[in-house]
C-alpha positions in Angstrom: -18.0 31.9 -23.0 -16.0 34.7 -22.0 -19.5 36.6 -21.2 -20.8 33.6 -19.0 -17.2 33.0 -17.0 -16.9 37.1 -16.6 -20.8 36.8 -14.9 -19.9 33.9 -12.8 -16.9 35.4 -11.1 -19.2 38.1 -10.1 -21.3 35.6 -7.6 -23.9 35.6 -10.6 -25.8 32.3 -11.1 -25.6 32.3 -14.7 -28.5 30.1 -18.1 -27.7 29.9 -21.3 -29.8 28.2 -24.0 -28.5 27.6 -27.5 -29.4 25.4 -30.4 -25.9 24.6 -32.2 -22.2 23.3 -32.0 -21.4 27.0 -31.7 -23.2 27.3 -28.2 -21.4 24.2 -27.1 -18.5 26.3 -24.7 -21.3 28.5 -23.5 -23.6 25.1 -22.4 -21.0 23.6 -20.8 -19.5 27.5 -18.9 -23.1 28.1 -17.9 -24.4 26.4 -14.4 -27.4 25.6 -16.2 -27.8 24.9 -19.9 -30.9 24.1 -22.2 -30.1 22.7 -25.5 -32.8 24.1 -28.1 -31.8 21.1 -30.6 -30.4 17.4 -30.3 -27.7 18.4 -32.4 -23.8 18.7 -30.5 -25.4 21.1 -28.2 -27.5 18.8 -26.5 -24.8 16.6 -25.6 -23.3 19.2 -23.3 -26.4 20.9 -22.0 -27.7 18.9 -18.8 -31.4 20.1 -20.3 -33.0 19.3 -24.3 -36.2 21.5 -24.9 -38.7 19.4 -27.1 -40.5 22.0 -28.6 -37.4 23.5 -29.8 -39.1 27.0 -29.2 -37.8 29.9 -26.4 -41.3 29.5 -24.8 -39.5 26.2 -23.4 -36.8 28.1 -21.3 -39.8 30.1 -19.2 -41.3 26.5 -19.1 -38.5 25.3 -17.2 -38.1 27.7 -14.9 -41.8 28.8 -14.0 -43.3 25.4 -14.3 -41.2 22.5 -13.7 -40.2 21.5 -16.9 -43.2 19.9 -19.0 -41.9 20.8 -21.9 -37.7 19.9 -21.3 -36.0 16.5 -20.9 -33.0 15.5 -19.3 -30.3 14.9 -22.1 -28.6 11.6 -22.2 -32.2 9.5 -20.9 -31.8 6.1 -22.6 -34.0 5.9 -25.6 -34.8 2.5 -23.8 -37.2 4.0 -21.0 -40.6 4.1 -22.1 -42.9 6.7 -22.2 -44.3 7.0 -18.8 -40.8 6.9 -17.2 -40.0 10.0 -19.7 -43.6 11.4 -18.6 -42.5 10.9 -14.7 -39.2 12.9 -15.3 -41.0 15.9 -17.0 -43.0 16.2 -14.2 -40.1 16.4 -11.9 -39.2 20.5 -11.0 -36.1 21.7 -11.6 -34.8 21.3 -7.7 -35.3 17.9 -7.9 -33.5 17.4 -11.5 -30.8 19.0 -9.4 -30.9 16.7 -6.8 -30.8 13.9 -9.0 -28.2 14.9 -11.0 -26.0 15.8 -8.0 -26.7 12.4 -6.4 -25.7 11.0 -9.6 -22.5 12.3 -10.0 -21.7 11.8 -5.8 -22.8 8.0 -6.6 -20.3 7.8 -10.0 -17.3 8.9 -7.8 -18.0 6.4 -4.8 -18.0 3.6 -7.4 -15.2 5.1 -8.8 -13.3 5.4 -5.3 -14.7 1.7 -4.9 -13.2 0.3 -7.6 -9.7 2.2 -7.0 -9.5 0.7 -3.6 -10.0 -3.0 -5.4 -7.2 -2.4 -7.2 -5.0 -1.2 -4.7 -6.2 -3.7 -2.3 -5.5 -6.7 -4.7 -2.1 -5.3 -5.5 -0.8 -5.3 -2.2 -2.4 -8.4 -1.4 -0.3 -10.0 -4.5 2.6 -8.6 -2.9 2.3 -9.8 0.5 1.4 -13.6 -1.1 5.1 -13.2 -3.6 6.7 -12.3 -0.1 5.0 -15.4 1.4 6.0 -17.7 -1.1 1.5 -18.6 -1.2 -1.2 -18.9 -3.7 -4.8 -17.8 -2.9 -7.5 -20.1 -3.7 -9.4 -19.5 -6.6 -12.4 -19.2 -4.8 -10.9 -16.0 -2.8 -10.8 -15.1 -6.1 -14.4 -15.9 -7.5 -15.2 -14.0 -4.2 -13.6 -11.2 -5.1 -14.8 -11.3 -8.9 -17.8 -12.8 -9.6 -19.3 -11.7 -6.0 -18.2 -8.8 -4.2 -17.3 -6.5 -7.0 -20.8 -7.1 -9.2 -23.3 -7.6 -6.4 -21.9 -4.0 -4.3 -21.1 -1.9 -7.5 -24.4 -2.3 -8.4 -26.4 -1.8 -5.1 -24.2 1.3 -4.4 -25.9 2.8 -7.3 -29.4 2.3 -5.9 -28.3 5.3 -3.1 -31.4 8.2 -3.1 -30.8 11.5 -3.6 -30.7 13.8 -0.6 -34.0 15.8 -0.4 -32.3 19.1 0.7 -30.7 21.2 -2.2 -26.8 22.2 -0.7 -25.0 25.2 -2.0 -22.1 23.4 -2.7 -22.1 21.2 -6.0 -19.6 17.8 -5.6 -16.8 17.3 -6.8 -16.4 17.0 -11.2 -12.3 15.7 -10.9 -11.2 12.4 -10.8 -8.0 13.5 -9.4 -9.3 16.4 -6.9 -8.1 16.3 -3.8 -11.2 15.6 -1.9 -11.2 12.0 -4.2 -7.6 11.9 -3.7 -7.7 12.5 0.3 -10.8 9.8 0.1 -9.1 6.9 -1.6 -5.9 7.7 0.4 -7.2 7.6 3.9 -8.7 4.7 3.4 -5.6 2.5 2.2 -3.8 4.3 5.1 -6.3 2.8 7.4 -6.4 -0.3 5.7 -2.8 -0.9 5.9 -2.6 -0.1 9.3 -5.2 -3.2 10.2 -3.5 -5.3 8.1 0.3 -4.5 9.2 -0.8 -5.1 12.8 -3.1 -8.4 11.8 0.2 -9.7 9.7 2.4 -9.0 13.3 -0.2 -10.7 15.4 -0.2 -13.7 13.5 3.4 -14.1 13.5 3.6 -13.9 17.1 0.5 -16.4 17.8 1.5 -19.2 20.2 -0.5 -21.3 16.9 1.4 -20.2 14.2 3.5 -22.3 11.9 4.9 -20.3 9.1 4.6 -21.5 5.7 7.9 -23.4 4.2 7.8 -21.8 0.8 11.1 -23.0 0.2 10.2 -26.9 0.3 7.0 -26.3 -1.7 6.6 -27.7 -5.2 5.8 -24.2 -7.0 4.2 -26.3 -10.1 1.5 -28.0 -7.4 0.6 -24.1 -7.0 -3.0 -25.4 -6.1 -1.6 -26.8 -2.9 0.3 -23.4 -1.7 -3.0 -22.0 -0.4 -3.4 -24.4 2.7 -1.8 -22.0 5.1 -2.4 -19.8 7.7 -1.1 -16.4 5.7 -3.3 -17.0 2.9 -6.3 -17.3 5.0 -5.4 -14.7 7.4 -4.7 -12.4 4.4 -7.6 -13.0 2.5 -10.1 -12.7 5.4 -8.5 -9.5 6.5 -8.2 -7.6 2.8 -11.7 -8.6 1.9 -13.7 -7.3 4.7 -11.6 -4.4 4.2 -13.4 -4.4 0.8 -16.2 -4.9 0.8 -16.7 -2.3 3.9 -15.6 0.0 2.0 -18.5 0.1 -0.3 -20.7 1.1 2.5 -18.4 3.9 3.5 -18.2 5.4 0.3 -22.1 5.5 0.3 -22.5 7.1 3.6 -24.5 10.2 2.2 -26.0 12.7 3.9 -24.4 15.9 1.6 -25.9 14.8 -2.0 -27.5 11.5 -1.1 -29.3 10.2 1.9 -27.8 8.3 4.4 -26.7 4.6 3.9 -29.6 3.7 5.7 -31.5 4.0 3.3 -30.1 2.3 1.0 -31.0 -1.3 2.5 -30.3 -4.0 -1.0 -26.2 -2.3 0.1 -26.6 -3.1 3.3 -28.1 -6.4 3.4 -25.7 -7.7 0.6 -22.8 -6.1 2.9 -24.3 -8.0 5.5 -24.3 -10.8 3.8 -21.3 -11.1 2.6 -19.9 -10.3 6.2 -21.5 -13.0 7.9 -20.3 -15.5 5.0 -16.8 -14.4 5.2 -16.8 -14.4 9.1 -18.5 -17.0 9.8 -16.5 -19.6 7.4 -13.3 -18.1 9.0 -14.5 -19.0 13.0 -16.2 -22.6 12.4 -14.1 -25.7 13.0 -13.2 -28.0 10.0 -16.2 -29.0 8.0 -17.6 -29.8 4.5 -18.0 -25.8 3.9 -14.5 -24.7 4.9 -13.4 -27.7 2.3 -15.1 -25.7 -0.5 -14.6 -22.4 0.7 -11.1 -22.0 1.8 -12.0 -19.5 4.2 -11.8 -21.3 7.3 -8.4 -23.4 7.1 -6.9 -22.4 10.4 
């Protein structure tokens, strides 16, 4: 290990193969290891030789990897899929992997803004004295968080090879800087949407304290929940699409079209049950009250 970190400060782009637990700190030091077992040394190793031999490591780096698999492919994908990989070169094992681990961090990001979204949300209802709906809720749960997660994952990888890798830390400050500028955005919109509609020739603030807090299902006919929930959930779910703008490790988000057709869709919904007058949809969607 000491060998492999002394090389690397040096500029030197540094392989190491090994076959046991012994060689697991060198795998994992090395900017490109290849396991020759599947014992604890192919769990760090991004590469597993199959023929367990040394011919395997000129295999992968003269011709493309016939004989090496990717570590960690589910033992679910069938032969041809496994065949399909081998046949991949090294660059674009790179590509993939590096695409990969850009797309894990978007979700990631994703999911942090959700949670910091809903939380100031529930604080802005407490100081309210409202309820949302449970359907903002199914929105939220059952629709926006499943349907996005998943089609952010379907981003391509970027077809030019970079010479920076991305980032490996949760808490590095380009994830950190991410997730923050985007709440600080966020919370911008939504302080100046909260001060318009308080100063709305229209608006009739909500009497929280005359409402029958046991009849909490009635506490969401009001303009703050609807403004609030129309506001924070576009902030969402755009955010998904921002995350997965590419172009470094991934391609752009144009080319990821199921992301933006469910963003899309989603949008219009939202949007367009908030704008229509009173009707049989805004009475099951509470979306459009005011």
């Amino acid at each position: 290990v000491q060998v492999i970190k002394a090389f690397r400060r040096k500029g030197v782009v540094v392989g190491m193969c090994g076959d046991g637990s012994n060689d697991c700190g060198a795998l994992r030091s090395a900017h490109a290891g290849l396991a020759m077992s599947n014992s604890a040394a192919s769990i760090v190793a991004p590469f597993t030789a199959t023929s367990k031999s040394l011919e395997a490591v000129c295999t992968l780096l003269l011709e493309g990897g016939w004989d090496v698999t990717l570590s960690g492919v589910p033992h679910t994908w069938g032969n041809s899929h496994l065949r399909d990989l081998q046949r991949m070169d090294t660059l674009a094992w790179v590509e993939e992997g590096r695409c990969a681990l850009a797309t894990s961090f978007a979700t990631f990001k994703f999911l942090v803004i959700y949670g910091l979204c809903f939380s100031v949300m529930k604080l802005i209802s407490f100081r309210f004295g409202i309820v949302l709906p449970m359907m903002d809720y199914l929105m939220f749960d059952g629709v926006a968080i499943v349907v996005l997660s998943m089609t952010m994952t379907l981003s391509q990888p970027n077809l030019h090879l970079g010479a920076m890798r991305p980032t490996s830390s949760l808490l590095g400050s380009s994830t950190i800087a991410s997730v923050l500028g985007m709440m600080a955005v966020n919370w911008s919109f939504l302080a100046g949407i909260i001060a318009w509609m308080r100063v709305h020739d229209d608006y009739v603030e909500w009497p929280s304290e005359y409402a029958e807090m046991t009849d909490w299902w009635t506490l969401g006919d009001n303009w703050e929940s609807t403004v609030l929930y129309v506001t924070v959930f576009l902030q969402f779910i755009t955010s998904s699409v921002i995350f997965s703008f590419g172009s470094a490790y991934r391609r752009t988000v144009t080319s990821n079209w199921p992301l933006l057709a469910s963003w899309g869709a989603l949008f219009a919904l939202t949007s367009s049950a908030f704008l229509m007058d009173d009707s049989a949809f805004t009475q099951v969607t509470p979306l459009g009250i005011i």
